[in-house]
The first five atom37 places (N, CA, C, CB, O) and aatype in JSON, in Angstrom:
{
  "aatype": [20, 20, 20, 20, 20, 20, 20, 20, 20, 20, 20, 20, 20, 20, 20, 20, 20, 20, 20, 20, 20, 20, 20, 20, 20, 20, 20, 20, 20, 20, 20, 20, 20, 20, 20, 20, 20, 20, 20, 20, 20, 20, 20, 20, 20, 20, 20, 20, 20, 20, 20, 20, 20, 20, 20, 20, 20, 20, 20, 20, 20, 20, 20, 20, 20, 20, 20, 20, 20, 20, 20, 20, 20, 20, 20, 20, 20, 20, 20, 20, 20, 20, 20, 20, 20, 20, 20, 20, 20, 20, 20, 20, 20, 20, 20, 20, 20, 20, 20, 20, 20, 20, 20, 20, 20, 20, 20, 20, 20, 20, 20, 20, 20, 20, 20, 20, 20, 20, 20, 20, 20],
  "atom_mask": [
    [1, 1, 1, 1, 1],
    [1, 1, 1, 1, 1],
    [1, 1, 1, 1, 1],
    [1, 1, 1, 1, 1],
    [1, 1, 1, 1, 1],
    [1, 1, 1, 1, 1],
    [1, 1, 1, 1, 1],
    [1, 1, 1, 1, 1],
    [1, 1, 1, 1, 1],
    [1, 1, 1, 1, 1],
    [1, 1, 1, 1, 1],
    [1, 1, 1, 1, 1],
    [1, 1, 1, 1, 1],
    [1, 1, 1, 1, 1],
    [1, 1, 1, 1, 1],
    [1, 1, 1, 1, 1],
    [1, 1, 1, 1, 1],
    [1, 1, 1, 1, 1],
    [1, 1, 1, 1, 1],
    [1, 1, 1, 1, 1],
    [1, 1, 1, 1, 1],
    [1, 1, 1, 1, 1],
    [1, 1, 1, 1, 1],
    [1, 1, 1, 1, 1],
    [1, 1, 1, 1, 1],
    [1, 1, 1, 1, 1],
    [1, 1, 1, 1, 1],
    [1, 1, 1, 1, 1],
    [1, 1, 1, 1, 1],
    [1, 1, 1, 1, 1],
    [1, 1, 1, 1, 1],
    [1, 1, 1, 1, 1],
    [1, 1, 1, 1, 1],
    [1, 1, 1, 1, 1],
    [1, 1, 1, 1, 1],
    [1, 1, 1, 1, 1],
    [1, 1, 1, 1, 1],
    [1, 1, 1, 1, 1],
    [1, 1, 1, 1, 1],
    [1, 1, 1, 1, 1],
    [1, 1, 1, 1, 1],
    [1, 1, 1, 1, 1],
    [1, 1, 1, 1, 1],
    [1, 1, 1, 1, 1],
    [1, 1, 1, 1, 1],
    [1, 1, 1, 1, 1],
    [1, 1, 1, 1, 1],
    [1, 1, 1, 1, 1],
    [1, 1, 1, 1, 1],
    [1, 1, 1, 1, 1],
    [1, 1, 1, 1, 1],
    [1, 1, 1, 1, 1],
    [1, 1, 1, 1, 1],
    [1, 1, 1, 1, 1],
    [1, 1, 1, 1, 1],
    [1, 1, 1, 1, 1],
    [1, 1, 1, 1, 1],
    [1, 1, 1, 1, 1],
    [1, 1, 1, 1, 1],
    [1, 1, 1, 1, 1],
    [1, 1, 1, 1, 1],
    [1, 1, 1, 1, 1],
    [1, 1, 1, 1, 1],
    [1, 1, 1, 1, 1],
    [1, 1, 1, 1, 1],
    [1, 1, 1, 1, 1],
    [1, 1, 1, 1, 1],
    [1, 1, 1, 1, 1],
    [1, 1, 1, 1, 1],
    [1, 1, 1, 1, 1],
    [1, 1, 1, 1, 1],
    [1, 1, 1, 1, 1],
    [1, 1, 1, 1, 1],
    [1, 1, 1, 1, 1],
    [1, 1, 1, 1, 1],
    [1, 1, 1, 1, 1],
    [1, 1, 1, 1, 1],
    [1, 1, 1, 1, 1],
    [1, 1, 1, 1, 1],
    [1, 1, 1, 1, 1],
    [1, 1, 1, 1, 1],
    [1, 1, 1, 1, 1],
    [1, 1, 1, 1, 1],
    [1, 1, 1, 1, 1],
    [1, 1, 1, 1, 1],
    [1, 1, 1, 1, 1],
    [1, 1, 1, 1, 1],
    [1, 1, 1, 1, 1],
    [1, 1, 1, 1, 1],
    [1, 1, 1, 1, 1],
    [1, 1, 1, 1, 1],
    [1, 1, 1, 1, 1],
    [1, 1, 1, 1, 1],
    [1, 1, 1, 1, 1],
    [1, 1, 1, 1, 1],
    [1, 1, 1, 1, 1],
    [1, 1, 1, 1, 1],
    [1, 1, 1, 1, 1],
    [1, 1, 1, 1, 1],
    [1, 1, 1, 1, 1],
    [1, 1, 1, 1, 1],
    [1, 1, 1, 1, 1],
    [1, 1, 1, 1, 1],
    [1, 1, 1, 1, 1],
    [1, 1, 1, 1, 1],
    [1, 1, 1, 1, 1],
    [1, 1, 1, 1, 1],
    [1, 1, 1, 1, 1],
    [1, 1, 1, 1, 1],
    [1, 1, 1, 1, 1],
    [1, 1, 1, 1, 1],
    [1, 1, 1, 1, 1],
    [1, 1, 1, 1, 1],
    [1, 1, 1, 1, 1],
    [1, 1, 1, 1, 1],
    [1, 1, 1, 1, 1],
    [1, 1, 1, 1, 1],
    [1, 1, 1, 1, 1],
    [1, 1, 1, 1, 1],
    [1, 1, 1, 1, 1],
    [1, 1, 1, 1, 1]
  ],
  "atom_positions": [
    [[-3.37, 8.18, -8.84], [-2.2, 8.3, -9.69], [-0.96, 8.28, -8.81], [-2.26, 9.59, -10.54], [-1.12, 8.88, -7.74]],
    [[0.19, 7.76, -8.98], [1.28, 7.48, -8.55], [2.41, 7.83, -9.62], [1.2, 6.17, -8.13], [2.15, 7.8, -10.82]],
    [[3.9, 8.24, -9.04], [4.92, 8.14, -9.89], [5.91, 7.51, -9.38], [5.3, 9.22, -10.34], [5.94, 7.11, -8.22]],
    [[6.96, 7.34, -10.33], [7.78, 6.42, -9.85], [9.2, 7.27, -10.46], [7.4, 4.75, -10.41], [9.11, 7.81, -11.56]],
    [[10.05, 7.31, -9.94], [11.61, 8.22, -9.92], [12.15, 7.27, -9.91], [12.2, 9.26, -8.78], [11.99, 6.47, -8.99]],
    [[13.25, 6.98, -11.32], [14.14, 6.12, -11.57], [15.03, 7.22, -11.9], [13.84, 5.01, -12.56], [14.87, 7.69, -13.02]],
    [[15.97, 7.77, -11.12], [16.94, 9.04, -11.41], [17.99, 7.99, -11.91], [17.46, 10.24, -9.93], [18.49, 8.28, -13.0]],
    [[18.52, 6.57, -11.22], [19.9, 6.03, -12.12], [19.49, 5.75, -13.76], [20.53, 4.34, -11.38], [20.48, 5.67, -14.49]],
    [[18.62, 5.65, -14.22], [18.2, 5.57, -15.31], [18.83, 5.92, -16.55], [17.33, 6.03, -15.19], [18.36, 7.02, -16.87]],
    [[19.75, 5.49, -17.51], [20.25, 5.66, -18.61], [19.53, 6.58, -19.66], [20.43, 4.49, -19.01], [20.13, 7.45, -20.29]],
    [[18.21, 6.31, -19.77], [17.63, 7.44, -20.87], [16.69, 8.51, -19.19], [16.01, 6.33, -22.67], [15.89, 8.16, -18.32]],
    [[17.47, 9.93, -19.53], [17.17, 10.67, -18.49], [15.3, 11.19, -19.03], [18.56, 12.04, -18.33], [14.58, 11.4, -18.05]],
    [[14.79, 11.32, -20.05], [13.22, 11.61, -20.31], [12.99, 10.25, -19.64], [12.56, 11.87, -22.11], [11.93, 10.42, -20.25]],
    [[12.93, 9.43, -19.21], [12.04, 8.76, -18.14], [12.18, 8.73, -16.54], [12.07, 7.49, -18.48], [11.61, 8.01, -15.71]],
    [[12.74, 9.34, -16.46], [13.78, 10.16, -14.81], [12.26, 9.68, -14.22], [14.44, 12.7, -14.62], [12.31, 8.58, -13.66]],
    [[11.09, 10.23, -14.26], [9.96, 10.81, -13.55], [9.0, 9.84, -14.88], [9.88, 12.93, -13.39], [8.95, 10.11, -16.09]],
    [[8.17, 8.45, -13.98], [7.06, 7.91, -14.48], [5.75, 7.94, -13.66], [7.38, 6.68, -14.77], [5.54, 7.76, -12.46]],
    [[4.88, 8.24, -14.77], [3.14, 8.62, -14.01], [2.72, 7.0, -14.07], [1.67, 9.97, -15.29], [2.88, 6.46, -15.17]],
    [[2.16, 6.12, -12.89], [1.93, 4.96, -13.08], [0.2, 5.25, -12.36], [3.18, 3.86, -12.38], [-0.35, 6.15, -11.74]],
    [[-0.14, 4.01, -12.84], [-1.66, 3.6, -12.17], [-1.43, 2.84, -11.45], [-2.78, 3.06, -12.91], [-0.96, 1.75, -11.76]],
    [[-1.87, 3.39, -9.63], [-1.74, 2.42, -8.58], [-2.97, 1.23, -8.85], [-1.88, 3.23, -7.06], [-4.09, 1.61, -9.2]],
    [[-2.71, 0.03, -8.71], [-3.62, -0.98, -9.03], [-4.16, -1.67, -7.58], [-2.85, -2.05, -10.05], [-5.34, -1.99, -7.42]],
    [[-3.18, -1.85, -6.61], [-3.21, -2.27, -5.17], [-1.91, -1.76, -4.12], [-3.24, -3.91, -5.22], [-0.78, -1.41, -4.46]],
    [[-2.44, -1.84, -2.84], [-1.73, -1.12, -1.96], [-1.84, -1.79, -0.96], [-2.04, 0.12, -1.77], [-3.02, -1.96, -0.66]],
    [[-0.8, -2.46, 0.03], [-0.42, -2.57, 0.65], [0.47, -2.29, 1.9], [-0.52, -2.82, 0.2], [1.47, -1.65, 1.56]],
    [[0.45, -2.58, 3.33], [1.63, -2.24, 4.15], [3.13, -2.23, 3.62], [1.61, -3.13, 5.2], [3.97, -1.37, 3.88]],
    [[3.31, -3.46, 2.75], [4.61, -2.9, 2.45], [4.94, -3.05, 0.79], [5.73, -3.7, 3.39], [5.89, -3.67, 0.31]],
    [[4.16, -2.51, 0.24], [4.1, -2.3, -0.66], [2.94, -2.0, -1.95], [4.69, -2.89, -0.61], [1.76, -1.83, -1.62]],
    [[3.33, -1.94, -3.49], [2.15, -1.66, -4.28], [2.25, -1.98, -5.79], [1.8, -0.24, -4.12], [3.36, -1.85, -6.32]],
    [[1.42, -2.29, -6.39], [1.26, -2.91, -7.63], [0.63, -1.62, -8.55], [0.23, -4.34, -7.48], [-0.25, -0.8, -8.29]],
    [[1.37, -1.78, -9.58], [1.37, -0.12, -10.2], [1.13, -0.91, -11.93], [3.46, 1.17, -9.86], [1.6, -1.99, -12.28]],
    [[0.33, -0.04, -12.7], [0.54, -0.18, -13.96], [1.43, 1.05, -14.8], [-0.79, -0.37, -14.45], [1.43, 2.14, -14.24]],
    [[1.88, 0.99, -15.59], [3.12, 1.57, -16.15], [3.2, 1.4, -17.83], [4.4, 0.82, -15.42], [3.48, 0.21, -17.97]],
    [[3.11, 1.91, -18.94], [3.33, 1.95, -19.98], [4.88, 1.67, -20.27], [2.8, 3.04, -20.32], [5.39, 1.08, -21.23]],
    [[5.51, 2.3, -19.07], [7.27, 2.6, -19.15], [8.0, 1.35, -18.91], [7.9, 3.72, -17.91], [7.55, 1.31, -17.77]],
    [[8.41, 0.75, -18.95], [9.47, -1.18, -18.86], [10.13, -0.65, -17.73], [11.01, -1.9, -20.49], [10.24, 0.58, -17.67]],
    [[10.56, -1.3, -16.88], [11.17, -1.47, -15.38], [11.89, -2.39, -15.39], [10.33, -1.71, -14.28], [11.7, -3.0, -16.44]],
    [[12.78, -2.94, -14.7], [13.86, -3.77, -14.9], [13.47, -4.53, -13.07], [15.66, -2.7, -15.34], [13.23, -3.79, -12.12]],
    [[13.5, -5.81, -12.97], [13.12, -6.58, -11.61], [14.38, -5.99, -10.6], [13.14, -8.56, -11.81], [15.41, -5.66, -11.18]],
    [[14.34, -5.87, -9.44], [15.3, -5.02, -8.58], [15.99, -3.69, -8.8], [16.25, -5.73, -8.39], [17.01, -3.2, -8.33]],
    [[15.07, -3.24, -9.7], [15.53, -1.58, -9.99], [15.0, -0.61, -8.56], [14.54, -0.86, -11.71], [13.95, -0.7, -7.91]],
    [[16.13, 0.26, -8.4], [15.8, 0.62, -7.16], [14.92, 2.53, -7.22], [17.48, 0.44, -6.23], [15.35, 3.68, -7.32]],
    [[14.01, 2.09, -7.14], [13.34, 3.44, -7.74], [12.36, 4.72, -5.88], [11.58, 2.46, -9.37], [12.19, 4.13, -4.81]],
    [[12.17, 5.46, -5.95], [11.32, 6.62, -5.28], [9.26, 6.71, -5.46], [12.1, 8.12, -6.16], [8.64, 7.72, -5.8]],
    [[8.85, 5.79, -5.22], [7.34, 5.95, -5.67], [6.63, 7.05, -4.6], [6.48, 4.32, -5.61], [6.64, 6.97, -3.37]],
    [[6.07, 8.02, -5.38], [5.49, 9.34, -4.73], [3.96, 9.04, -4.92], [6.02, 10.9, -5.53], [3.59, 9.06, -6.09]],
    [[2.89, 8.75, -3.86], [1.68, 8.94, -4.15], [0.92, 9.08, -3.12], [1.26, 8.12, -4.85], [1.39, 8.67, -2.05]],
    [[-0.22, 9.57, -3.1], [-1.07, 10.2, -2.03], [-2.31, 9.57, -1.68], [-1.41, 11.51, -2.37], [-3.17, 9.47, -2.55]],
    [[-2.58, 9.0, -0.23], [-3.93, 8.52, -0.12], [-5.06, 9.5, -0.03], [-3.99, 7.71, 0.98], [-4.93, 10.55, 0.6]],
    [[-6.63, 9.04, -0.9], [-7.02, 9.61, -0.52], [-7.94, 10.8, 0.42], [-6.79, 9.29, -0.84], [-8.52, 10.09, 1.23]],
    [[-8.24, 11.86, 0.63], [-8.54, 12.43, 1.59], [-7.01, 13.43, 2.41], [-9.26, 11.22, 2.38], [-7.01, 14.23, 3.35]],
    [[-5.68, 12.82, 1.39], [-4.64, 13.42, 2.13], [-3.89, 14.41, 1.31], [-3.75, 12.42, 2.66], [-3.63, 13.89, 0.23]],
    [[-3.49, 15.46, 1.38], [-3.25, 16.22, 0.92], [-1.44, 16.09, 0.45], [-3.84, 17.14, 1.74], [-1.1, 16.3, -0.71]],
    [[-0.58, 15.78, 1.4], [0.66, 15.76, 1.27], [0.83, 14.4, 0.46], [1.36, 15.91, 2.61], [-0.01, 13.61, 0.88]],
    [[1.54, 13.91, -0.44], [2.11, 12.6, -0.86], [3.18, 12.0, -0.14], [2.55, 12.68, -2.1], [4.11, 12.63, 0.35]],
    [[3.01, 10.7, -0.09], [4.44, 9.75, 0.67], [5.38, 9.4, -0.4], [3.99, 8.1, 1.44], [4.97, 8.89, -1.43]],
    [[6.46, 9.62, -0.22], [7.41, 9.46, -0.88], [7.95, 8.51, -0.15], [8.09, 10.5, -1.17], [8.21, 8.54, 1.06]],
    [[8.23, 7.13, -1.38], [9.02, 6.11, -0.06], [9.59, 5.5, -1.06], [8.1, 4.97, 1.18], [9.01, 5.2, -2.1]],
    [[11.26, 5.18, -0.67], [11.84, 4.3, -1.27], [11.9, 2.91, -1.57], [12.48, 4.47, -1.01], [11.75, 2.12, -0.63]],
    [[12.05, 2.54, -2.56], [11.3, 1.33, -2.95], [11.86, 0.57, -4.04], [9.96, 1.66, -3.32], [12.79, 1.06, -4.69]],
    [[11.36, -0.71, -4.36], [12.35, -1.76, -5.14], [11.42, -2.37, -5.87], [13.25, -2.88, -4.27], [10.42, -2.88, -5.35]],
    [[11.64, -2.38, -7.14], [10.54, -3.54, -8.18], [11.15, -4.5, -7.58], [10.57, -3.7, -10.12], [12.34, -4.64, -7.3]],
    [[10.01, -5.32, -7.34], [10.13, -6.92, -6.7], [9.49, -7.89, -7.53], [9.41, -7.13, -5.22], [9.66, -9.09, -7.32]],
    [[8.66, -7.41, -8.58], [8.45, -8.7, -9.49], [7.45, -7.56, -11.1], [7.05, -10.37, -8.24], [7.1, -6.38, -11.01]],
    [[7.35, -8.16, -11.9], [7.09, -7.96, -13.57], [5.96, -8.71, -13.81], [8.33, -8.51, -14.64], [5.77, -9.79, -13.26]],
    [[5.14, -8.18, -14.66], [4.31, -8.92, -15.76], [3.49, -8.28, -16.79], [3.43, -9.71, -15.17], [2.52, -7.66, -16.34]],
    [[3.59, -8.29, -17.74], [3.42, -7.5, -18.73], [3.57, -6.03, -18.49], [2.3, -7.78, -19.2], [4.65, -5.45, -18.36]],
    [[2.45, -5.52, -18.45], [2.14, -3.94, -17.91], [2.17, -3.99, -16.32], [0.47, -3.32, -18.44], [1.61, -2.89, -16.23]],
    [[2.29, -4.19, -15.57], [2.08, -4.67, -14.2], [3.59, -4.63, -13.22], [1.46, -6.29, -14.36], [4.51, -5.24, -13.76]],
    [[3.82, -4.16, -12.22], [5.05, -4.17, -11.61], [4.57, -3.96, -10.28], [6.09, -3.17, -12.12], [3.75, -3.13, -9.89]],
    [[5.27, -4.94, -9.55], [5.37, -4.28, -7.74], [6.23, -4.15, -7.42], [4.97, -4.86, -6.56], [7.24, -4.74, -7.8]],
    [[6.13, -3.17, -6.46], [6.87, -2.41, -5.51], [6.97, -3.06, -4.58], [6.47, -1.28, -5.15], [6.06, -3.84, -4.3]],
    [[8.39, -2.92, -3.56], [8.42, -3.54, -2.25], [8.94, -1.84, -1.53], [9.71, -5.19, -2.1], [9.98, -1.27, -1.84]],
    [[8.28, -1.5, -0.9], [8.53, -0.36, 0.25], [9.78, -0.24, 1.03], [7.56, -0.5, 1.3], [9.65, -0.41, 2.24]],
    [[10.78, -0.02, 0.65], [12.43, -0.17, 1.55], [12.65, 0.67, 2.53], [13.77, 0.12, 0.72], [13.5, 0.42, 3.39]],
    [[11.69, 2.11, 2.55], [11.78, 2.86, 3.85], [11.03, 3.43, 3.71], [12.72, 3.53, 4.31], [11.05, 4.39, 2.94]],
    [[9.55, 2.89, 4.78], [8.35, 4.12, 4.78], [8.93, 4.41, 6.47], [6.14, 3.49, 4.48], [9.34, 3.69, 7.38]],
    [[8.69, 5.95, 6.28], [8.6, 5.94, 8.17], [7.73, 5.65, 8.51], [8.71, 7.04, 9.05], [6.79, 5.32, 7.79]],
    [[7.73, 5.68, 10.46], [6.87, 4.88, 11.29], [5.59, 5.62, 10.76], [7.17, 4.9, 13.02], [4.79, 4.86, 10.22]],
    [[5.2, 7.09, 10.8], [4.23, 7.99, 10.74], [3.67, 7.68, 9.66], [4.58, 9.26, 10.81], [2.44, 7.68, 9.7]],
    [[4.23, 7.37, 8.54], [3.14, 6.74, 7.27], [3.54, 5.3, 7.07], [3.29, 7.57, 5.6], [3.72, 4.82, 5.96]],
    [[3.64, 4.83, 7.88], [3.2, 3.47, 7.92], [2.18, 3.32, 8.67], [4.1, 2.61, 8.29], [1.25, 2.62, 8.26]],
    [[2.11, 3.92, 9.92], [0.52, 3.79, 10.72], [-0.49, 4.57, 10.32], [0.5, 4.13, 12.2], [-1.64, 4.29, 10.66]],
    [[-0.16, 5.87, 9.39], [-1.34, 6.57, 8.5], [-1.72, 5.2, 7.44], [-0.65, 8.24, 7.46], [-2.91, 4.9, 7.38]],
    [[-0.95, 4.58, 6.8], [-1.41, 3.84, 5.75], [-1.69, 2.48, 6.3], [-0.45, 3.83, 4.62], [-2.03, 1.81, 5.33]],
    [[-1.74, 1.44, 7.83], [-2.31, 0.77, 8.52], [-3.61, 1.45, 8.57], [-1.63, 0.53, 9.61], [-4.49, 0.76, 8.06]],
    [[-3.93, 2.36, 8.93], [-5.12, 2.46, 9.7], [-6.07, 3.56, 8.26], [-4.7, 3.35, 11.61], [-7.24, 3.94, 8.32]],
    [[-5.34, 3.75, 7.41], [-6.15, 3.78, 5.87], [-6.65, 2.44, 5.51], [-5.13, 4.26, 4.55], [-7.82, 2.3, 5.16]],
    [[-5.85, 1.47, 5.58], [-5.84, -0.1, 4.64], [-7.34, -0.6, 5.49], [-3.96, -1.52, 5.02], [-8.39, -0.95, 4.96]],
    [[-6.98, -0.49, 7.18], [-8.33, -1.13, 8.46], [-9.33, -0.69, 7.76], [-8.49, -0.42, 10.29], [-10.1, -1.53, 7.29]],
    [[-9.58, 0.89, 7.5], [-11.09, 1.63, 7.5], [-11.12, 1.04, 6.07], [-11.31, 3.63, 7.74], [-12.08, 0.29, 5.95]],
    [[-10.44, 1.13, 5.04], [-11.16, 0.66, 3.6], [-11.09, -1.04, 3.79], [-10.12, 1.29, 1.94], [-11.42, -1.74, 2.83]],
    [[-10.73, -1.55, 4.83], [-11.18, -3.34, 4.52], [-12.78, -3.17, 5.15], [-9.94, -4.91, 5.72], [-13.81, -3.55, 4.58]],
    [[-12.67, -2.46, 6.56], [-13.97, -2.28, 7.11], [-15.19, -1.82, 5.99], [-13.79, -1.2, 8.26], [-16.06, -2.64, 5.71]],
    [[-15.19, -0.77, 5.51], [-15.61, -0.27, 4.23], [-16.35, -1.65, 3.62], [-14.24, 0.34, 3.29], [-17.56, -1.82, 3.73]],
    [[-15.32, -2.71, 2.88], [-15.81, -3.25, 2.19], [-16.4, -4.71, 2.26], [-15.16, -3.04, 1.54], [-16.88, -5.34, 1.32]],
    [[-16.26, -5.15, 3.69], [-17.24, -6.08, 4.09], [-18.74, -6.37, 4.13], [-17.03, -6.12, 4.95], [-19.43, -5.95, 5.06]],
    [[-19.15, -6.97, 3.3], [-20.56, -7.09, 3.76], [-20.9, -7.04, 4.64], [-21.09, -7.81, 3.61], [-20.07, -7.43, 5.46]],
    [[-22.41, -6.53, 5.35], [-22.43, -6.08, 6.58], [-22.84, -7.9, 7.18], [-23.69, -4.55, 6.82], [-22.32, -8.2, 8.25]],
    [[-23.47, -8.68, 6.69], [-23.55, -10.27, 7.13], [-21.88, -10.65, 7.76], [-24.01, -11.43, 5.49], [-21.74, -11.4, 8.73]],
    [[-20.8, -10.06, 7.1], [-19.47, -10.88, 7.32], [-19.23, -10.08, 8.57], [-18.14, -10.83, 6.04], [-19.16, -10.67, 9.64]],
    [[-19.1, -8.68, 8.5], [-18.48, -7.78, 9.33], [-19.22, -7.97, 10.85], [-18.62, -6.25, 8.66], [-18.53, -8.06, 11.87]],
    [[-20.77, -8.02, 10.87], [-21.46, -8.5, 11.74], [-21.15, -9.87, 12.55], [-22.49, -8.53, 11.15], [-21.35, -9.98, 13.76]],
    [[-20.68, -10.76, 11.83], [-20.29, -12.4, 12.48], [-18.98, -12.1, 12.81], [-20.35, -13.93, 11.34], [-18.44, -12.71, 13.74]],
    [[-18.02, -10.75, 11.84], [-16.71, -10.54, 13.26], [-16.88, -9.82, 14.43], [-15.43, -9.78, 12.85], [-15.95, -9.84, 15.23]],
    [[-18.11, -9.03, 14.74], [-18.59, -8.13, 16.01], [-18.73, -9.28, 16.73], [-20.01, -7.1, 15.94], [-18.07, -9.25, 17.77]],
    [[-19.68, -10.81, 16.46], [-19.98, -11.49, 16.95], [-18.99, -12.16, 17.94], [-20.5, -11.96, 16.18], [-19.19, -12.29, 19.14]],
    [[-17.76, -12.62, 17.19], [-16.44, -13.38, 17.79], [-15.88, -12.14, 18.51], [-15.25, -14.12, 16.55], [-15.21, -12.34, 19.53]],
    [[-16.05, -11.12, 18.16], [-15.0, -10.09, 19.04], [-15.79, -9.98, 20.53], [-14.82, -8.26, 18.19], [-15.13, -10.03, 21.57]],
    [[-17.36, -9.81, 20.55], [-18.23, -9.75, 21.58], [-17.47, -10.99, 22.84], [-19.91, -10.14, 20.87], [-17.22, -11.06, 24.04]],
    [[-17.37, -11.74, 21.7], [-17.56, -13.63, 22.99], [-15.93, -13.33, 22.94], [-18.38, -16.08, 21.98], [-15.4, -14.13, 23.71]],
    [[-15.26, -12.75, 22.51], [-14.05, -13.07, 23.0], [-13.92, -12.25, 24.4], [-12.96, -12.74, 21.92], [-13.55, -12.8, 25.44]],
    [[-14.34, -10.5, 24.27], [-14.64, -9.78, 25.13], [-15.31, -10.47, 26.11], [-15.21, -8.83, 24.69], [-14.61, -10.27, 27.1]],
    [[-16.47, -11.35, 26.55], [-16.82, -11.63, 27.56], [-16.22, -12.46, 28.14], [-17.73, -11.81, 27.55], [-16.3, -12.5, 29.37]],
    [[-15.32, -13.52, 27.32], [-14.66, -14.91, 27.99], [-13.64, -14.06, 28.5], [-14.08, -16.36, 26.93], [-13.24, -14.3, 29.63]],
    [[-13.23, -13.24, 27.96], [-11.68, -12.14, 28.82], [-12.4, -11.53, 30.52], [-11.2, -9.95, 27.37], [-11.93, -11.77, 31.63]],
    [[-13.35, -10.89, 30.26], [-14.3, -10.82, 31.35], [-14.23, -11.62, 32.4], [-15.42, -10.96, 30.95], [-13.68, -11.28, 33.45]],
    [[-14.78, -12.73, 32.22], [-15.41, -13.84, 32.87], [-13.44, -13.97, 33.51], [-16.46, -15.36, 31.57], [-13.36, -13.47, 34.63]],
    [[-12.24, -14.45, 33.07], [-11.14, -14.68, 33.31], [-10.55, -13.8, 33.95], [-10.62, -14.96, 32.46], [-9.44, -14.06, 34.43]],
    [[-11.14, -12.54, 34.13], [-10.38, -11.32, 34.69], [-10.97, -11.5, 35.83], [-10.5, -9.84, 34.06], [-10.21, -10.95, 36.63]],
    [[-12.06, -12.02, 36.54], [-12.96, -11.89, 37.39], [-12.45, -12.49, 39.08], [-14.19, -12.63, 36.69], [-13.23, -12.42, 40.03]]
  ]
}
């Protein structure tokens, strides 16, 4: 669960929206929303990875619309949760590789490691 803080907002009961994170990205995230958003509205999205206890609050910009559907573009994560949420994004891609795919990238990483070897020599 994610929210989204539109404080310039004309009707103040939507100040504070509960959205469904859909995808997540380095610099940004695709949220579902019951609530209408306006394209370059400049909004606060608060949400927490999980296993983490504190939420990131990062300022942020609708960058595109579609029906129920809106993304976010990230306008200021700091460095510290940007490399917490790099190295969240690594372990859940690792996560979801088949072990046939993930295995044939050990493979290229191995032969790259030895040709570096062999050149250092």
């Amino acid at each position: 669960m994610s929210s989204l803080d539109s404080s310039h907002r004309p009707d103040e009961q939507h100040a504070e929206v509960r959205c469904h994170s859909v995808n997540i990205s380095e610099g940004g995230m695709a949220l579902r929303s019951v609530v209408p958003f306006s394209l370059g509205e400049e909004v606060q999205v608060q949400f927490t990875l999980p296993g983490r206890k504190i939420p990131f609050s990062v300022k942020s910009t609708v960058c595109w619309l579609k029906s129920s559907l809106l993304g976010v573009r990230f306008v200021s994560l700091p460095s510290e949760h940007k490399s917490e949420l790099q190295g969240w994004l690594a372990r859940k891609l690792e996560e979801g590789l088949p072990d046939v795919v993930a295995s044939q990238f050990r493979k290229v990483e191995d032969s790259l490691d030895n040709d570096l070897e062999v050149h250092n020599r």
